[in-house]
ZAMARGU-4260 file (C-alpha; in steps of 0.2 Angstrom, whole numbers, plus 5000, padded with zeros to 4 digits):
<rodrens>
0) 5788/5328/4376 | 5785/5345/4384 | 5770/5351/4395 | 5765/5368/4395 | 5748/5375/4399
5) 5739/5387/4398 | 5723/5398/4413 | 5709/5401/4403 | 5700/5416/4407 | 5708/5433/4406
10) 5722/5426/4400 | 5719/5413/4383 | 5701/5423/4383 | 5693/5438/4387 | 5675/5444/4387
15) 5671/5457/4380 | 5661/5463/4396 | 5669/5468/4413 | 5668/5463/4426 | 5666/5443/4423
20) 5650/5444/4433 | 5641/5457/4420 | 5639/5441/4410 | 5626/5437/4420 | 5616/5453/4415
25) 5620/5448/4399 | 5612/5432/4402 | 5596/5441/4409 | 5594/5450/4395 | 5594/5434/4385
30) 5583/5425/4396 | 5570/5440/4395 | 5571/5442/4374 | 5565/5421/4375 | 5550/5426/4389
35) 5561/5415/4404 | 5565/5430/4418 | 5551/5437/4429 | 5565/5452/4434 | 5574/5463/4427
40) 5591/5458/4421 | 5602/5470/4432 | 5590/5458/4446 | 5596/5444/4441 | 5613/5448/4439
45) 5613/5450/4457 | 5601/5433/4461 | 5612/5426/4449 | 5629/5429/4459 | 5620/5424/4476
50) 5615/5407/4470 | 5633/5406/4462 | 5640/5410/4480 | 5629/5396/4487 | 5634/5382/4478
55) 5652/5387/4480 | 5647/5387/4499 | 5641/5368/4498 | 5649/5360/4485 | 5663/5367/4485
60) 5678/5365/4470 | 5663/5353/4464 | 5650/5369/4460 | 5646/5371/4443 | 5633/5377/4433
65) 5619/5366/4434 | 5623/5366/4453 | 5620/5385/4454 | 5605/5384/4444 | 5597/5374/4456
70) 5600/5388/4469 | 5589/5403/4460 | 5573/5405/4466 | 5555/5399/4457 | 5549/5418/4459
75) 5566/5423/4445 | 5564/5410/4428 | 5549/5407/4418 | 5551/5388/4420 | 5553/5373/4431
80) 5565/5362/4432 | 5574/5368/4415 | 5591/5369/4422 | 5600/5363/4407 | 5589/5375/4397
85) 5595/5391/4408 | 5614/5381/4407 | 5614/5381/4388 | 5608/5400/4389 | 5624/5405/4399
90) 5637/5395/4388 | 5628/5402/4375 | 5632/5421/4381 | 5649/5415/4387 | 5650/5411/4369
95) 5646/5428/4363 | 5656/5435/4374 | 5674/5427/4374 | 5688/5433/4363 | 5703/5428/4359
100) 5720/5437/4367 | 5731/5439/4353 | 5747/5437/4361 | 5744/5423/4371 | 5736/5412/4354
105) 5754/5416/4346 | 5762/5409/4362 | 5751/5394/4360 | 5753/5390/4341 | 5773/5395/4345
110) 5774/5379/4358 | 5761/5367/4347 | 5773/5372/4333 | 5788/5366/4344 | 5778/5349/4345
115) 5773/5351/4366 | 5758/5348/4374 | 5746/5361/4375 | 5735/5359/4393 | 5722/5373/4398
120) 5716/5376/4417 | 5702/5384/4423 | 5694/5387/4440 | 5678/5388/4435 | 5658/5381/4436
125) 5656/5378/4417 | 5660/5360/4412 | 5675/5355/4400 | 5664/5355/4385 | 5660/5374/4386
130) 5678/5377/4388 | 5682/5366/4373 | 5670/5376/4364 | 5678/5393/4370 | 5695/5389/4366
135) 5689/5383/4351 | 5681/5399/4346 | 5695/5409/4349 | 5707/5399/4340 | 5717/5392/4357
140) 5711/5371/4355 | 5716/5359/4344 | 5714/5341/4345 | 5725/5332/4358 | 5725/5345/4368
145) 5722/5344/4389 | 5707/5351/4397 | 5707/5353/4416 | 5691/5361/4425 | 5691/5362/4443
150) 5674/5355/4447 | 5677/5342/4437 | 5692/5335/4450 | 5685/5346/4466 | 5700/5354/4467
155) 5706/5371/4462 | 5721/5379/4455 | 5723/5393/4465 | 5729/5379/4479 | 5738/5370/4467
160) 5729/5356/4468 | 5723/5354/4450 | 5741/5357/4443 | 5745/5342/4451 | 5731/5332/4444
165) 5738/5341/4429 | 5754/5333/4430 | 5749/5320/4436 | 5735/5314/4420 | 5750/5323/4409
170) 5764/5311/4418 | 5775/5323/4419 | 5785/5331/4431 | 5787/5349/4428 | 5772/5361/4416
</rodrens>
């Protein structure tokens, strides 16, 4: 049977905010409605994209986003040690925000129809279950369908490392 697979963001979803980083004011002002952000929300955008450089810096293809939670200062979030509170806030947004690229959907129920396998790859800090729950949203996932996340193998796609743990988990030769 034949591969094919599909980037996730900006090409199977789009938010509806852009740049991708203005997610994060997004998530600021969310994290100020519940009473968790001592700053402003434009603030955190920009402490948010620090800490998300940071982790990148020392983990590598295996930062994510629990990982650049860690790096955000005391003096930003009303809580301690309520990573996966703040995590579940930001998949949450992510959420909101993603929608569906028409063309590209038709493309993918055109090949599920045709009986291939459907494999979606991200670069990205969010774990597979947040993506499942994107795609799923906007009508991209069905069950049986290959999720590939970088931090989840510690490589990235832009090398072409994770098409090849692609291939390689699909045994196949060519996607």
């Amino acid at each position: 049977m034949r591969s094919v697979s599909f980037d996730v963001f900006e090409t199977v979803i789009q938010r509806s905010v852009w740049p991708p980083a203005a997610v994060y004011t997004c998530v600021g002002i969310e994290l100020q409605k519940a009473g968790l952000l001592y700053c402003q929300p434009s603030e955190f955008a920009k402490i948010r994209e620090k800490a998300e450089s940071e982790a990148f810096d020392k983990y590598g293809p295996f930062y994510n986003l629990e990982r650049i939670y860690s790096f955000l200062p005391d003096s930003v979030l009303n809580a301690k040690n309520e990573s996966n509170l703040f995590c579940s806030f930001e998949a949450e947004v992510e959420l909101r925000l993603a929608n569906p690229v028409p063309e590209v959907i038709k493309v993918i129920k055109k090949h599920r129809n045709i009986l291939h396998n459907i494999s979606f790859v991200s670069d990205t800090y969010h774990d597979e279950s947040t993506i499942k729950r994107l795609l799923e949203k906007v009508g991209a996932y069905h069950i049986g369908d290959k999720i590939f996340v970088s931090n989840t193998f510690g490589v990235f796609k832009r090398k072409g490392r994770l098409f090849k743990k692609l291939s390689s988990g699909l045994n196949e030769s060519k996607i």
